[in-house]
C-alpha positions, -999 to 999 in steps of 0.1 A, spaced: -71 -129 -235 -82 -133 -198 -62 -106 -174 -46 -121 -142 -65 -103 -113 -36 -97 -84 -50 -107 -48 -48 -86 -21 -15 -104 -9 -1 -93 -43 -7 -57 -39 4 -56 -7 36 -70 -13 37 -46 -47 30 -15 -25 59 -31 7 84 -32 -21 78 3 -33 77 20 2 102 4 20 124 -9 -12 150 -19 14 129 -40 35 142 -20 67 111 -6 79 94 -33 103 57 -16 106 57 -23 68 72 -59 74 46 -63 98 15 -50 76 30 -75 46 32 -103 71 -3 -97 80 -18 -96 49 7 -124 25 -22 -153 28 -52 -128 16 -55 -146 -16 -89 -129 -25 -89 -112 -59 -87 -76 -52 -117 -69 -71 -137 -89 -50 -129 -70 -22 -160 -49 -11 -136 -25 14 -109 -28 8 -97 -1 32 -111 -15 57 -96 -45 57 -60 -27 54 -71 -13 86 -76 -38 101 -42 -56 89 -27 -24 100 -41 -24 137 -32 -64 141 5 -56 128 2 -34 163 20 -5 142 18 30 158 -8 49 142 15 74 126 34 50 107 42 69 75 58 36 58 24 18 65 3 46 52 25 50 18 19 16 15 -18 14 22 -19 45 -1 -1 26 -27 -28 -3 -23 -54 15 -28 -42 36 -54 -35 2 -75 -68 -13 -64 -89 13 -82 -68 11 -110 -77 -20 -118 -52 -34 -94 -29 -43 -117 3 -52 -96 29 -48 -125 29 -9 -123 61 -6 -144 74 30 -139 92 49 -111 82 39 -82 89 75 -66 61 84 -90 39 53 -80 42 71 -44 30 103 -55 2 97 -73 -10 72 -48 -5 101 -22 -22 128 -44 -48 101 -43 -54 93 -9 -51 130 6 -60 150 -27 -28 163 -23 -24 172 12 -8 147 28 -4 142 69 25 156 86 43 127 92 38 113 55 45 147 42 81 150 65 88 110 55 82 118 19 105 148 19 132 126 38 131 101 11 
C-alpha cells in the first residue's frame, strides 16, 4: 500500500492549526499564506529549513515571533518524521516534542514565555 506523502503546504497548515488553533495569531496566518501553494512533497525538499525561512522573512513577521517558530518547529519536527501530517495525539504534546526537537530542550525566551502562557 503506497503512503500519501504530505507537501509542504500540508505540513504547514498541520503545524498553523496546532500553534495557533484559533487562527488569531496573524504572523502565523501570514507564514501559512506564504507557503499554501508549495505543493512539493516534503521529502523532496533538500532544506527544508531553509525554505521556511525564507517563507517566514517574506510573511515580513518580526523575528521573534514565537507563533511562527512553534510552527516552523512543528514542520520540521513532522518532516523528519516521515512527515506524516495526520499526527493524531495532543497537540500540546505535538508542540513539545517539536520544541524539545528544535532547541534540545532549551527553547528561546520568547518561545519559552509563549509556551508557558498557553
Amino acid at each position: 500500500m503506497d503512503r500519501h506523502t504530505p507537501t509542504v503546504a500540508e505540513l504547514v497548515r498541520r503545524a498553523a492549526e496546532t500553534a495557533d488553533p484559533a487562527g488569531t495569531d496573524p504572523s502565523v496566518a501570514r507564514l501559512q499564506v506564504q507557503l499554501e501553494d508549495d505543493d512539493e512533497p516534503v521529502t523532496a525538499v533538500d532544506n527544508l529549513e531553509e525554505r521556511l525561512a525564507l517563507a517566514a522573512e517574506g510573511a515580513d513577521y518580526d523575528a521573534d515571533e514565537p507563533g511562527v517558530a512553534v510552527a516552523t518547529a512543528v514542520v520540521l519536527y513532522l518532516a523528519h518524521r516521515g512527515g506524516q501530517p495526520d499526527y493524531d495525539r495532543d497537540p500540546d504534546e505535538l508542540i513539545q516534542l517539536a520544541v524539545r526537537n528544535q532547541w534540545h530542550g532549551d527553547p528561546p525566551d520568547y518561545v519559552a514565555d509563549w509556551l508557558a502562557a498557553r
